[in-house]
C-alpha positions in Angstrom: 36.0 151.2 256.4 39.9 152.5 255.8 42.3 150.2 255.9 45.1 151.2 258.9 48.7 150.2 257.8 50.6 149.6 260.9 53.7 148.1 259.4 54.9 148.8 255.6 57.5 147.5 253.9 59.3 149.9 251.9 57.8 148.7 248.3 54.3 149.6 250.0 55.4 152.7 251.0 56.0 153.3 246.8 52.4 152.1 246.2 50.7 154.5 248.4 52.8 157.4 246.7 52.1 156.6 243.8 47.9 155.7 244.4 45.5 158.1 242.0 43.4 158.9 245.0 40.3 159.9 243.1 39.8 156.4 242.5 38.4 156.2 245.8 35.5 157.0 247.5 36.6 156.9 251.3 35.2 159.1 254.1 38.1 158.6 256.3 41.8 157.4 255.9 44.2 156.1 258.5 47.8 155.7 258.2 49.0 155.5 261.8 52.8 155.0 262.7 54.6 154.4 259.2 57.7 155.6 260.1 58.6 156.2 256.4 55.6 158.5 255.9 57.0 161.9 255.8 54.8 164.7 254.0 51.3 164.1 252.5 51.2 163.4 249.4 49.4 166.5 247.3 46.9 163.9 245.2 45.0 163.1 248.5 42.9 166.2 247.7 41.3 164.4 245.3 39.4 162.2 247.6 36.5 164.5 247.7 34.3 162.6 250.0 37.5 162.5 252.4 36.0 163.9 255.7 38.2 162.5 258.3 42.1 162.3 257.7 44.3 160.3 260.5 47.8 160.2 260.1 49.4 160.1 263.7 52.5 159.0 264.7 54.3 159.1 261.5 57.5 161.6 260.4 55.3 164.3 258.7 57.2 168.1 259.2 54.7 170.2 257.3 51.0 170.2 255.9 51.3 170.4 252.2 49.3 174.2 250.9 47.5 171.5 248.9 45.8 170.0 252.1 44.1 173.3 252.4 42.0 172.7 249.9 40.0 169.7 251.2 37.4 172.3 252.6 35.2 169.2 253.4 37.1 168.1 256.4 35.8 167.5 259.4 38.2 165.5 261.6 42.0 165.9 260.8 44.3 164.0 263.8 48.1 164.3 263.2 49.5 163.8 266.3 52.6 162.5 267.2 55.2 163.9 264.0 57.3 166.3 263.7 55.5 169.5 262.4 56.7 172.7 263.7 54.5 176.0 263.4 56.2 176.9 260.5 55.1 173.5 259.1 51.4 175.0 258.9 50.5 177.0 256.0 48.3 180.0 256.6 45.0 178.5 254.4 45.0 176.3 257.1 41.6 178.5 257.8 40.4 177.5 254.4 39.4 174.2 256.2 36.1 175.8 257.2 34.2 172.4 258.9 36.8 171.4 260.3 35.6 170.5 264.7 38.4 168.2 265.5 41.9 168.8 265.1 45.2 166.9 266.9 48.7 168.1 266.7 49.5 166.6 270.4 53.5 165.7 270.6 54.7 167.3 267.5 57.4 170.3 267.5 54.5 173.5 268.1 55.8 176.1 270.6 53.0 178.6 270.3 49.3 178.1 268.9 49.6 179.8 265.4 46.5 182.7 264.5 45.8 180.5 261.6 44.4 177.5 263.7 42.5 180.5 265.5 40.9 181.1 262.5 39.4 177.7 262.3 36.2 178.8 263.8 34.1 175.5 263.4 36.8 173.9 265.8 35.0 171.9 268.9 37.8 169.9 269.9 41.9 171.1 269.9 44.7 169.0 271.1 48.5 170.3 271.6 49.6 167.8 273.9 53.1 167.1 274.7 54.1 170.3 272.7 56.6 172.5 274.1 54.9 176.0 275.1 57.5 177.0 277.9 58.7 180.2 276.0 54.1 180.9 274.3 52.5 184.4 275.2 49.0 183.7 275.2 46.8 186.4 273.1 43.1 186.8 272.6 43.3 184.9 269.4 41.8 181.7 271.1 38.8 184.0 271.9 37.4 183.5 267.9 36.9 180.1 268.6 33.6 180.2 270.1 32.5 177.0 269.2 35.1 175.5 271.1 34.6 173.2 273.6 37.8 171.4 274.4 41.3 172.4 274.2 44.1 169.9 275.6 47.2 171.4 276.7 48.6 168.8 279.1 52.5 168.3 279.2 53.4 171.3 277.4 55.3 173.0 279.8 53.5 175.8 280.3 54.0 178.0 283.5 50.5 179.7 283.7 47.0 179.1 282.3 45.4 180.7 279.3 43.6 183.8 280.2 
């Protein structure tokens, strides 16, 4: 089972940047509400048995291209930081089993094509996002296997269509 850090001094923030990831052979890794965690470190595609990445509530502003790459994905939860659509790189779609994916209470205003282009996806959640100003297209349509999509507190003045 992964170890959750849910207070790290600022040497232990050092060692995790500076882990050689592919000395591990985790399934799933949690780092939840490390305040000093601000981008994921590029190495972590190494973990090649990595199917389930959490790393909510931390300072994170954009998904490294590198990320992309971990095409064994499954479950990848990063609610609660600061990315921004522009924080998500358009290979996002190269995550091709990806079914669960959390970017709840982070700086989204619209759902970007490239998550609609995630068409394993089951499970979608952009709460606490601000969508006042999003046009809703028929992109969300591709997602057919789709089965829940959270949208609560995200300002939005009419449902999706």
């Amino acid at each position: 089972m992964a170890k959750v850090f849910t207070s790290i001094e600022e040497k232990c923030l050092t060692w995790l940047s500076s882990l050689n990831y592919q000395d591990f052979n985790l399934e799933s890794v949690q780092i939840y509400d490390v305040k000093g965690i601000d981008e994921i470190h590029p190495s972590i595609v190494t973990m090649k048995n990595l199917t389930t990445l959490y790393l909510g509530n931390n300072q994170i502003k954009y998904i490294a291209e590198e990320l992309c790459l971990m095409t064994q994905l499954k479950s990848l939860y990063l609610a609660g930081n600061q990315i921004g659509c522009e924080g998500l790189p358009e290979n996002i779609s190269n995550l091709t089993q990806l079914t669960s994916l959390s970017l709840s209470n982070n700086k989204m205003t619209y759902i970007p094509e490239c998550i609609c282009d995630l068409i394993s996806l089951s499970y979608i959640s952009f709460n606490g996002n601000d969508f006042s100003n999003m046009e809703f297209t028929d992109s969300l349509q591709k997602l057919t296997n789709l089965k829940t999509l959270y949208l609560n507190s995200t300002k939005l003045d009419r449902a999706p269509h």
